[in-house]
N, C-alpha and C positions, 0 to 999 in steps of 0.2 A: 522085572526092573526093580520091583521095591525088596526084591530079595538079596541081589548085586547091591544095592545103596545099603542094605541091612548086612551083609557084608564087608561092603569098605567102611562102614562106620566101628563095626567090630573087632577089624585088621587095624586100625588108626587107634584103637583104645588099647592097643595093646605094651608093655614094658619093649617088646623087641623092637616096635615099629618106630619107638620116638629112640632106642638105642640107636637103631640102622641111620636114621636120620641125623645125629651127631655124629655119627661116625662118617660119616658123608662131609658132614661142616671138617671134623678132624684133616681129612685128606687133599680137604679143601682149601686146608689156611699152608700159610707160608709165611716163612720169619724173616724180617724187614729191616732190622734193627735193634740195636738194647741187647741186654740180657737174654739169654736162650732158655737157662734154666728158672725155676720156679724157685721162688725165696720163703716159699710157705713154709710156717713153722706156728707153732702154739700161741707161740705170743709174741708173730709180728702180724703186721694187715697188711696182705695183698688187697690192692683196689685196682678194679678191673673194669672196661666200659666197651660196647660195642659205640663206633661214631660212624658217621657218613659223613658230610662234609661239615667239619666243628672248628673251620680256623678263628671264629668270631671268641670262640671259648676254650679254648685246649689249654693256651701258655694259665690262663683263670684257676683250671680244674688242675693241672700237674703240681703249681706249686701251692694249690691250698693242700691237696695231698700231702705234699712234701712235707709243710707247715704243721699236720697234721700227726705225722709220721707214720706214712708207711713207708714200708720198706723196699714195696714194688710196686709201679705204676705199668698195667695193661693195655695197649687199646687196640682191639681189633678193627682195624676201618675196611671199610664197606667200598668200593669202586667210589677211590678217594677223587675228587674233580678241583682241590683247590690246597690250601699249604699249611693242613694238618701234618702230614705227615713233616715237613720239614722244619716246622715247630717243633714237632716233641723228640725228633732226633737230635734237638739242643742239651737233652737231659739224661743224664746217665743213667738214674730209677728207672725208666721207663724201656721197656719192651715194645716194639711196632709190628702187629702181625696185620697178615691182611686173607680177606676174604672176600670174593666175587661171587656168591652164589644170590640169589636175588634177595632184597632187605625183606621185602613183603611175603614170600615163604618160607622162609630161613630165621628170621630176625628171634625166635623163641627157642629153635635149636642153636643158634650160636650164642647166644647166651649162658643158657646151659649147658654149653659145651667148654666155654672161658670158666665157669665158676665151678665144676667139676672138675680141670686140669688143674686151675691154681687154689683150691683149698684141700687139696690129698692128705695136708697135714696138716694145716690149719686155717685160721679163719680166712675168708674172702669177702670184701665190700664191692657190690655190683652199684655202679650210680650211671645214672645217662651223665653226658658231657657238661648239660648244663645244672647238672647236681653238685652242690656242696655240703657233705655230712659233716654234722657237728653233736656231738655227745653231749651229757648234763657236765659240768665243771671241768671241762676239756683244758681249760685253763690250769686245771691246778691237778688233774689226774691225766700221766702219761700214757698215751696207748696199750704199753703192754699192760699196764696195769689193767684198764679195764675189760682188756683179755683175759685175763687172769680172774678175774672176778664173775666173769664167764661160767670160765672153763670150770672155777672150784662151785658155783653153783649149779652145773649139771645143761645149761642153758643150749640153745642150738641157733636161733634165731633173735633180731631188734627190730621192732618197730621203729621206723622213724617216719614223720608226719611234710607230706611236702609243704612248703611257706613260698611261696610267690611274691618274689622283690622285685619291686620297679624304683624310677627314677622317681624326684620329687617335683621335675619339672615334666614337658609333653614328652610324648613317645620318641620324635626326631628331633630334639634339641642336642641328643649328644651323638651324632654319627659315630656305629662301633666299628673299634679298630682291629686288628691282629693283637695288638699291643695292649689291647684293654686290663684291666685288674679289674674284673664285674664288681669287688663288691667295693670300691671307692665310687661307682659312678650308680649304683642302685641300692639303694642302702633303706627304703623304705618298704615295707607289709600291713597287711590290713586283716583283723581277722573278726572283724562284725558280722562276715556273712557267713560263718566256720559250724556246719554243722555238727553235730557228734551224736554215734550210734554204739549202743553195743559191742564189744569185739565178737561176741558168741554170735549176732545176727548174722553175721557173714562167714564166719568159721569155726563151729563147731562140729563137729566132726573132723576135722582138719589138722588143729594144731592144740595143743596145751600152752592154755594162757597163765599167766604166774601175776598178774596184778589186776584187780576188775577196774582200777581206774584209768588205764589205757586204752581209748575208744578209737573207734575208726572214724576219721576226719572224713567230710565232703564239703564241697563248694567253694568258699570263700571270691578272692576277686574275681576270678575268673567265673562266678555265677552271676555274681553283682552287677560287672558288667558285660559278660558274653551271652549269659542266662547259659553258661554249659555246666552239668551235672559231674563235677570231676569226682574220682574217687583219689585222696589224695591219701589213705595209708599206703607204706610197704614195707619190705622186710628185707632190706638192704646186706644186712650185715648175716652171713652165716658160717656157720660149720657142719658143711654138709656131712650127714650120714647117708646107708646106701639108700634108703627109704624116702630121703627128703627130694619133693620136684621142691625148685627153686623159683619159676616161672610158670606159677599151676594156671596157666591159662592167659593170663595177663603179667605185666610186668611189679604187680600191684601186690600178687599172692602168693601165696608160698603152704605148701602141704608136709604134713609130719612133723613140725617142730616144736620145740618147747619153747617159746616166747619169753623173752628176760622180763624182768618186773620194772625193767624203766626203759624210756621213749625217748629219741633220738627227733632230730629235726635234718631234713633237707631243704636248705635253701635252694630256689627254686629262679634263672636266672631266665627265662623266658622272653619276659618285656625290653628285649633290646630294641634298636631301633631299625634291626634286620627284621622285626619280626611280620611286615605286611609282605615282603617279598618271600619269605620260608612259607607262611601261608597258603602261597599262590600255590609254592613250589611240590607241598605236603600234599593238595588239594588236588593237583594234576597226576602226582604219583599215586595215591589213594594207598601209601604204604601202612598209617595208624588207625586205629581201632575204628572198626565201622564202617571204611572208605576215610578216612580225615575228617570223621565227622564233625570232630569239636574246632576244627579249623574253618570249616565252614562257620559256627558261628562265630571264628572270630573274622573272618574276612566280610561277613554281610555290614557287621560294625566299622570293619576298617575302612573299607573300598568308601564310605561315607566322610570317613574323620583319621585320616590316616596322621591325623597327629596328634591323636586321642591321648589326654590327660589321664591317667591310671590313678594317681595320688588325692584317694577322697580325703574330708575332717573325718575323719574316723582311723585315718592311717597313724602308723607310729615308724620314727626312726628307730633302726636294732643299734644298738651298741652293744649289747653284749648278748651271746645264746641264752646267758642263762635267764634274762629278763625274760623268757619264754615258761620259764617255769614258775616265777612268780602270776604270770597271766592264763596259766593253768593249762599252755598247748606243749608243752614235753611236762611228763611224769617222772617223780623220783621217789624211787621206795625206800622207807627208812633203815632197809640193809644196804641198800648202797648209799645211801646219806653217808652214813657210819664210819664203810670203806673207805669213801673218799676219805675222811675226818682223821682216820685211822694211817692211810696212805703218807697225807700231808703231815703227821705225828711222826712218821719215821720209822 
């Protein structure tokens, strides 16, 4: 027996095993809507999301995309049970493929299976449903450009730090809609309880890091008040070569890349007022990390205070990303200072 388990553990570490396993997702999916072809190119951004049922969030994440400028919006959904999909069939960017194969075995192969089809040629941003990526001076430097600055520094991969927004009033004051705009009705974060670790402690060996002031985030609200250990870096943004996993294990890591020398933030839309019923729902499926570990602590809290106030005196209103760099949680290096400076110069 321990020689069959010293086997299949052998067979599962190997490049062809987690190939077959995509290629499976591949055969699996089916095109639903949108676009058929892939718009990848050097310097536009495909953003790509695997969802299961996201109608609380979708119309939120397509047009801050849009806003954002990419050029193509993905979303594979999962044995859809509510009106995602006929949400984003509103939008012409966007492509609707879908896949039935189980979230809880799959959910790491279809991932990797979306961000190898749509970055063949260039970059791809993977975010969950309820992520909003936002760059240092997004305001004042256009997407391709900061592709471009990418691309001429050799770069493969971005850190971006997850930020957890909630409302400034309880949890159920503002029942969420289909219709919502998340970031008018959650506009506050808190990063008192925001750990920071070395980037080498967790990946060296892994990846080539380009700035040492770039740390890997843990905790913040969600330790504060759930006591849950989150690990909030990841590496959203890439340009896969053939070398690089995308999802080395978690959704969180990523192996072989060269790391750019500045940090990005995901806004992080969680605290909705769906969020004691997703709980239930996460908890019964046992689909994330652990069995739903970290939902469990959040339902021992809720099932208590299910109209739990999130908004401590330590919180701050975002008005703008880049306030995030003057409080020291996204990093800018003074080659991309420059760029931008350079950019805006004409």
């Amino acid at each position: 027996m321990q020689l069959l388990n010293s086997l299949k553990a052998w067979v599962k570490g190997q490049p062809a095993y987690y190939a077959a396993r995509r290629r499976l997702v591949e055969l699996s999916t089916r095109h639903i809507a949108g676009p058929t072809a892939s718009a990848s190119a050097e310097d536009a951004l495909v953003v790509v999301c695997l969802v299961r049922n996201g109608e609380l969030f979708v119309r939120s994440f397509i047009e801050h995309y849009i806003a954002l400028g990419a050029r193509q919006i993905v979303l594979l959904v999962n044995r859809p049970s509510d009106q995602t999909v006929e949400i984003a069939r509103r939008y012409q960017q966007v492509s609707i493929l879908r896949c039935d194969l189980p979230f809880k075995r799959f959910q790491f192969d279809m991932r990797e299976a979306m961000v190898r089809r749509y970055s063949r040629r260039g970059w791809v941003l993977y975010a969950d449903i309820d992520e909003h990526f936002y760059y240092p001076h997004a305001d004042r430097l256009p997407i391709r450009e900061l592709l471009r600055y990418l691309n001429q520094h050799g770069y493969t991969a971005v850190v971006a730090q997850m930020l957890d927004m909630f409302s400034g009033d309880a949890l159920q004051a503002h029942r969420s809609s289909v219709d919502d705009r998340l970031a008018d009705f959650y506009q506050f974060y808190d990063l008192s309880a925001i750990e920071k670790y070395e980037y080498s402690s967790r990946y060296t060996g892994k990846n080539t890091a380009s700035n040492p002031a770039i740390k890997i985030h843990m905790g913040g609200i969600r330790k504060l008040l759930f006591g849950a250990e989150c690990l909030l870096i990841k590496h959203p943004l890439m340009l896969m070569t053939p070398d690089m996993v995308a999802f080395d294990g978690t959704t969180h890591d990523i192996r072989n890349a060269r790391v750019a020398d500045f940090s990005c933030v995901l806004l992080h839309y969680k605290f909705i007022s769906a969020l004691p019923e997703q709980t239930v729902s996460a908890i019964q499926e046992g689909q994330y990390w652990q069995g739903s570990a970290e939902y469990r602590l959040y339902h021992k809290v809720l099932e208590h205070s299910p109209n739990l106030s999130i908004r401590q005196p330590s919180s701050l209103q975002l008005r703008s990303a880049d306030d995030l760099i003057d409080q020291g949680f996204m990093v800018v290096s003074p080659a991309y200072e420059d760029w931008v400076r350079r950019e805006q110069q004409g």
